[in-house]
N, C-alpha and C positions, 0 to 999 in steps of 0.2 A: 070098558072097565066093568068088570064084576060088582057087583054089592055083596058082603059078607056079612052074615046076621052073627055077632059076635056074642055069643049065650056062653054063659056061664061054664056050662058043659064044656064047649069049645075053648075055652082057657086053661078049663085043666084039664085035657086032654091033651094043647100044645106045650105046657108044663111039664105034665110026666114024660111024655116022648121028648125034651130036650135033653141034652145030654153034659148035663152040669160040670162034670169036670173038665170034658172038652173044653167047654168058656173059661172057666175058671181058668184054664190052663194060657190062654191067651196073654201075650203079650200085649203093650200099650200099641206096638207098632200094628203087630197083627188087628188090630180091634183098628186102627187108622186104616190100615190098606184094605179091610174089608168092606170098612163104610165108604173108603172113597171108591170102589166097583157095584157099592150099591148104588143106583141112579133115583132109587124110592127113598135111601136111606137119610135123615136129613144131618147136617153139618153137628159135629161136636163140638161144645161152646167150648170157651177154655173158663177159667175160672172167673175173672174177670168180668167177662160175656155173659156167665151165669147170671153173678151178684147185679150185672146193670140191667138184666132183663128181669130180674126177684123187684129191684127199686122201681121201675119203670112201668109193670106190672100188676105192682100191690098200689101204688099211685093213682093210673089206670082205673083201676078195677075201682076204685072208692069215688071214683069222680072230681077228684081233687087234682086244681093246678101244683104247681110245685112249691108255692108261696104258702097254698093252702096248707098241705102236705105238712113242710118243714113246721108252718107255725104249731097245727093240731099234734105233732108227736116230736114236736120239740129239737128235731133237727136243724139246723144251720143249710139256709137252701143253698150257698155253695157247696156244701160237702152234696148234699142229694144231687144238685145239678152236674156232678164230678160223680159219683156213681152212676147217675142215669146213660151217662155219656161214655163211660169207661176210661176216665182219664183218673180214676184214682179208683182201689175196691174196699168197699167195708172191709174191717177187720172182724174174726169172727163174734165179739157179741154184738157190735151193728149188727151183722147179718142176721144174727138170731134176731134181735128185735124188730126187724123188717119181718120174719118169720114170724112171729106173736102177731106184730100189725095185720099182717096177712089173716092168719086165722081168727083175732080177735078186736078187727079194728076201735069196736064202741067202746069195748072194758078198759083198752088202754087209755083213749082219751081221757074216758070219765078218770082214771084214774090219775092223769095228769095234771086235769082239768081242779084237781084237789091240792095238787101240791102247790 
Protein backbone atom coordinates (compact mmCIF):
# COMPACT_ATOMS: atom_id res chain seq x y z
CA UNK A 1 0.00 0.00 0.00
CA UNK A 2 1.23 3.40 -0.83
CA UNK A 3 1.33 6.43 1.62
CA UNK A 4 -0.06 9.58 0.13
CA UNK A 5 1.23 12.86 1.48
CA UNK A 6 -2.24 14.66 1.29
CA UNK A 7 -1.04 18.63 0.84
CA UNK A 8 -3.06 21.16 0.35
CA UNK A 9 -2.14 21.57 -3.23
CA UNK A 10 -3.28 18.04 -3.79
CA UNK A 11 -6.83 18.66 -2.80
CA UNK A 12 -7.26 21.36 -4.98
CA UNK A 13 -5.98 20.00 -7.71
CA UNK A 14 -8.37 16.66 -7.21
CA UNK A 15 -11.21 19.36 -6.82
CA UNK A 16 -10.66 21.36 -9.98
CA UNK A 17 -10.15 18.14 -12.16
CA UNK A 18 -13.41 16.57 -10.70
CA UNK A 19 -16.11 16.97 -12.92
CA UNK A 20 -19.12 18.37 -10.78
CA UNK A 21 -21.75 17.96 -12.95
CA UNK A 22 -21.09 14.40 -13.85
CA UNK A 23 -21.71 13.81 -9.79
CA UNK A 24 -24.28 15.95 -9.59
CA UNK A 25 -25.77 14.28 -12.22
CA UNK A 26 -26.02 10.99 -10.31
CA UNK A 27 -28.56 9.11 -9.27
CA UNK A 28 -29.21 7.70 -5.53
CA UNK A 29 -28.95 4.23 -7.34
CA UNK A 30 -25.90 5.05 -9.31
CA UNK A 31 -23.98 6.56 -6.09
CA UNK A 32 -25.40 2.82 -4.32
CA UNK A 33 -23.91 0.67 -7.22
CA UNK A 34 -20.75 2.63 -7.31
CA UNK A 35 -19.81 2.38 -3.75
CA UNK A 36 -20.96 -1.06 -3.68
CA UNK A 37 -17.95 -1.93 -6.65
CA UNK A 38 -15.84 0.09 -4.69
CA UNK A 39 -14.02 -2.52 -2.22
CA UNK A 40 -11.99 0.80 -0.43
CA UNK A 41 -15.22 2.55 -0.60
CA UNK A 42 -16.88 2.47 3.00
CA UNK A 43 -20.81 1.54 3.58
CA UNK A 44 -23.35 4.44 3.42
CA UNK A 45 -25.27 4.99 6.78
CA UNK A 46 -28.83 5.53 6.33
CA UNK A 47 -30.11 8.23 8.40
CA UNK A 48 -30.75 6.54 11.29
CA UNK A 49 -27.20 4.95 11.40
CA UNK A 50 -26.11 8.50 11.10
CA UNK A 51 -27.95 10.07 14.07
CA UNK A 52 -26.82 6.72 16.32
CA UNK A 53 -23.25 7.01 15.37
CA UNK A 54 -23.55 11.45 15.99
CA UNK A 55 -25.14 10.16 19.89
CA UNK A 56 -22.73 7.45 20.42
CA UNK A 57 -19.75 9.48 19.25
CA UNK A 58 -20.30 12.95 20.84
CA UNK A 59 -20.86 10.48 24.23
CA UNK A 60 -17.54 8.79 23.32
CA UNK A 61 -15.64 11.61 22.64
CA UNK A 62 -16.52 13.42 26.26
CA UNK A 63 -15.83 10.42 28.28
CA UNK A 64 -19.16 10.06 29.50
CA UNK A 65 -21.35 6.86 30.40
CA UNK A 66 -24.80 7.15 29.22
CA UNK A 67 -26.23 7.95 32.67
CA UNK A 68 -23.60 10.62 32.80
CA UNK A 69 -24.46 11.96 29.28
CA UNK A 70 -28.37 12.11 29.78
CA UNK A 71 -28.01 13.60 33.38
CA UNK A 72 -25.13 16.59 32.22
CA UNK A 73 -27.42 17.63 29.01
CA UNK A 74 -30.66 16.69 30.29
CA UNK A 75 -31.71 13.90 28.17
CA UNK A 76 -33.78 11.06 29.33
CA UNK A 77 -31.15 7.94 29.00
CA UNK A 78 -33.81 5.91 27.46
CA UNK A 79 -34.29 8.10 24.64
CA UNK A 80 -30.06 8.24 24.26
CA UNK A 81 -29.94 4.65 24.88
CA UNK A 82 -32.64 4.24 21.75
CA UNK A 83 -30.52 6.54 19.64
CA UNK A 84 -27.26 5.02 20.40
CA UNK A 85 -28.67 1.67 19.46
CA UNK A 86 -30.83 2.80 16.49
CA UNK A 87 -34.15 1.69 17.59
CA UNK A 88 -35.67 5.09 17.63
CA UNK A 89 -33.75 8.51 15.69
CA UNK A 90 -33.61 12.08 17.14
CA UNK A 91 -35.94 14.26 15.50
CA UNK A 92 -34.24 17.09 13.82
CA UNK A 93 -33.68 19.61 16.87
CA UNK A 94 -32.26 16.60 19.01
CA UNK A 95 -30.01 16.16 16.38
CA UNK A 96 -29.10 19.62 16.28
CA UNK A 97 -28.51 19.73 19.98
CA UNK A 98 -26.39 16.73 19.81
CA UNK A 99 -24.55 18.88 17.09
CA UNK A 100 -24.03 22.02 19.60
CA UNK A 101 -23.10 19.26 22.35
CA UNK A 102 -20.64 18.07 19.81
CA UNK A 103 -18.93 21.38 19.23
CA UNK A 104 -19.64 23.07 22.51
CA UNK A 105 -19.83 20.46 25.23
CA UNK A 106 -18.72 22.89 28.51
CA UNK A 107 -21.01 26.12 27.27
CA UNK A 108 -23.97 23.86 27.24
CA UNK A 109 -23.71 22.27 30.48
CA UNK A 110 -22.73 25.57 32.20
CA UNK A 111 -25.66 26.79 30.57
CA UNK A 112 -27.90 24.03 31.83
CA UNK A 113 -26.22 23.82 34.99
CA UNK A 114 -28.07 27.44 35.42
CA UNK A 115 -31.45 26.76 34.64
Amino acid sequence: MAIVNVTPELVAEVLASTDWQAVDAQSDDDISRNVAQDPDAPAILTDGETAAAIARTVRKRLGLSQAEFAARFHVPVGTLRDWEQNRRQPDAPALAYLRVIAREPDIVARALAVA
